[in-house]
Steps between C-alpha positions, in 0.01 A plus 500: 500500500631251782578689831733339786303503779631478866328136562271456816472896467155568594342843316523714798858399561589655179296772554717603829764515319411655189282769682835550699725549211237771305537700798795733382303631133300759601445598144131423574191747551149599422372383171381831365293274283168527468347165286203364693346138493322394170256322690695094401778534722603551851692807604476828400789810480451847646721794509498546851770255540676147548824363653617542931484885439223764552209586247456919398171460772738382778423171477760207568434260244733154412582238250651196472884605447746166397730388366465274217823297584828622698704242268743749325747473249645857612714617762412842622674609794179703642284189432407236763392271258849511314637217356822482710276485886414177663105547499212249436421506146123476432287594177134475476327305223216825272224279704628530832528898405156514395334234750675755767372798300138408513483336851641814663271719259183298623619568806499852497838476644691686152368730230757386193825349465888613488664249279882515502777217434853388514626434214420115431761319257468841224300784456288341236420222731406709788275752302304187306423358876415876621255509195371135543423627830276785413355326202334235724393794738312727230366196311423203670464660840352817392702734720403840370694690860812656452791378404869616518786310364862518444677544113779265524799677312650308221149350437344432158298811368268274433413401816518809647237637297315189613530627857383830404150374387477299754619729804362806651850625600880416387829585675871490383738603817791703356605443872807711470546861380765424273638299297837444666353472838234186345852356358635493832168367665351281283813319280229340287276813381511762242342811516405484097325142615270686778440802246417297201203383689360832621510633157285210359254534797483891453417452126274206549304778724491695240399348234230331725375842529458570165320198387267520796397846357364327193414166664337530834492107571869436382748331810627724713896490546625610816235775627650597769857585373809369631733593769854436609768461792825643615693394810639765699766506710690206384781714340636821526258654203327867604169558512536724222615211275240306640239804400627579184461109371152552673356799315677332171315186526151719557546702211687239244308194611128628636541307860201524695754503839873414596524368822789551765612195677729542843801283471498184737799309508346169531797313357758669734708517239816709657550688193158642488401760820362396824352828651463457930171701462430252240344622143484785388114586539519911506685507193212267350290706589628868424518338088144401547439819634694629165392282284135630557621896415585331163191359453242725636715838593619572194864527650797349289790339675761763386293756744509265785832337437903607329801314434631717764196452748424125410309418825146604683547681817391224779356776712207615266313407232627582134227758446627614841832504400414655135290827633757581794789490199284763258323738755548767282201331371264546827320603670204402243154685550284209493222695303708575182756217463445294183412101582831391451664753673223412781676139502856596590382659827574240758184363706291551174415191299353439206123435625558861713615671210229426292244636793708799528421537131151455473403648845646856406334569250232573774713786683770489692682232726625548854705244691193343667378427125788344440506275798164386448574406115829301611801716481761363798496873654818398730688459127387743300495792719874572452403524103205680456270801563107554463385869412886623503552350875715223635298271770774592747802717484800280347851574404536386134841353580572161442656376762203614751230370318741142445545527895117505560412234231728267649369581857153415410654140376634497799258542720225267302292816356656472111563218336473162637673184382343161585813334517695755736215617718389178781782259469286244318697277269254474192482203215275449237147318574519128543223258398582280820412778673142460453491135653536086412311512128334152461477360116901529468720187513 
């Protein structure tokens, strides 16, 4: 297919802007793929992670995250790239993607790539050039890294089943809550359009699955899930709506992760808000901090959330907030409690729990045991008791123990937020940052 191309546009000019406007999907992360090199390629996929974010070891690890094009037939008011704003319009050519791909690769400067796209003259027409694109990377190139790219709603089935064989990880952004509030955002979407995709991706998985139990060596489609995003803070919907749609597309669709994005006005569009303290980062991250009891806490959002209480308490954490609202529950003696009852106590994760678990079967644990196996003391005191005895004497009244929770956030000794605690304005990773690259023109 033809592409307009901005002319005298040299490769890295395109990339500044396209790098630019793939800034605002975060629906990225580690692979959680495991398919090593076959020895004929270049490139190889582990599970300890790709994309600007940080591998299960605590490593920081990157890929190449662009745009396709930021040509757009749509008009979504959250969207820089929207048809209606007075931007430079550039799209790559699938060589320029995978020339880029391979350079940066060779020079150990990315791990994979994040392939995303406005939508260039239709759906179909976008996804054929997104799967031109990875073609020419997995079979004349021989890329065998990761690779995560974008479902473009509205698209052929066809093609993106393509994608999936081709693709270590697809995303579809729901990128609102509901389906009035993407009517109001995005004029040009349909909810059934972004679904219809995620359906044919889950049961691609899973029939994937079940021929590679009888054929070993048959193509693998989509091995490390898919994932999705959801804008927050754009309209007036409650964390509990944006929960519930959450924990529905988990269960309903098998999503590996749904991922929160902060609200930026970047438009300044007057009807949409304009916070002074700018987006809203803390409630990002108390539904990250909720979405993980979903997925490894075995909480469900109707414990941590009503119709009547639709918000998270600012002040603490959600598994905070849950065990100060049911203390008729605690204190918990730590060498009795069941493993998931061990994972509503506050300061006890899912690593410590397990320790807890294994270690008493040897005798008894006191509060120094715990310490040394992980348990955040300074949280779980107020919750707990070793041998019938609390590690201090507390009042089991919720307001206290809210009081000191809040005090050590306070004071820097509970939980810490990046974004809140030094004043440092943070943005995602640049590749200009790491110097002029020769070989680009």
């Amino acid at each position: 297919m033809e592409i307009r191309l901005s002319p005298k546009m040299s490769v890295m000019d395109k990339l500044k802007i396209l790098a630019e406007g793939a800034k605002y999907d975060v629906s990225c992360s580690s692979s959680g793929s495991s398919r090593a090199n076959d020895g004929r390629g270049i490139g190889n996929t582990v599970a300890a992670g790709l994309c600007h974010s940080f591998a299960a070891d605590g490593r920081c690890v990157s890929l190449l995250k662009i745009l396709f094009t930021n040509e757009c037939i749509y008009d979504c008011k959250y969207c820089i790239n929207r048809s209606s704003n007075d931007v430079p319009r550039v799209s790559f050519t699938p060589d320029e993607v995978c020339d880029l791909t391979m350079e940066f690769y060779r020079r150990n400067y990315i791990e994979g790539l994040f392939l995303s796209s406005g939508i260039l003259y239709s759906p179909n027409d976008t996804m054929e050039l997104l799967c031109e694109t990875l073609h020419k990377l997995r079979t004349v190139h021989r890329f065998q890294g990761y690779i995560h790219v974008k479902a473009i709603p509205g698209a052929d089935p066809a093609l993106i089943q393509r994608a999936g064989y081709l693709a270590d990880r697809m995303s579809v952004n729901l990128e609102m809550a509901t389906a009035d509030g993407l009517k109001a955002m995005a004029p040009n979407k349909h909810r059934r359009n972004i679904l219809k995709p995620m359906r044919l991706i889950q049961n691609g998985i899973a029939e994937n699955r079940n021929e590679l139990v009888l054929y070993k060596h048959a193509p693998r489609f989509c091995e490390a899930g898919q994932s999705t995003q959801m804008v927050v803070g754009a309209l007036p919907e409650s964390d509990y709506q944006i929960m519930s749609v959450a924990e529905n597309l988990y269960n309903k669709f098998s999503l590996k992760r749904v991922y929160y994005s902060a609200f930026v006005n970047v438009n300044g569009d007057q009807d949409l808000p304009a916070p002074a303290q700018g987006a809203p980062l803390l409630r990002e991250h108390r539904l990250y901090q909720a979405d993980w009891l979903l997925r490894f806490y075995y909480f469900r959002v109707e414990e941590l959330l009503t119709a009547d209480r639709p918000n998270f308490n600012m002040a603490i954490d959600p598994k905070a907030d849950w065990a100060v609202r049911h203390l008729d529950l605690f204190p918990v003696e730590i060498n009795r409690a069941d493993y998931q009852l061990l994972l509503r106590i506050p300061g006890v994760g899912v690593k410590s729990a397990r320790r807890i678990v294994a270690a008493r079967r040897f005798g008894n644990l006191t509060f120094e045991d715990l310490k040394r196996i992980g348990v955040v003391l300074k949280r779980a005191l107020y919750f707990i008791t070793c041998g019938g005895k609390m590690m201090y004497p507390t009042k089991m009244e919720e307001g206290y123990i809210v009081r000191n929770l809040t005090y050590q956030n306070q004071m820097g000794r509970g939980e810490k937020l990046p974004f809140m605690t030094d004043g440092t304005v943070y943005r995602q990773m640049s590749l200009f940052d790491m110097g002029s690259m020769r070989g680009f023109r």
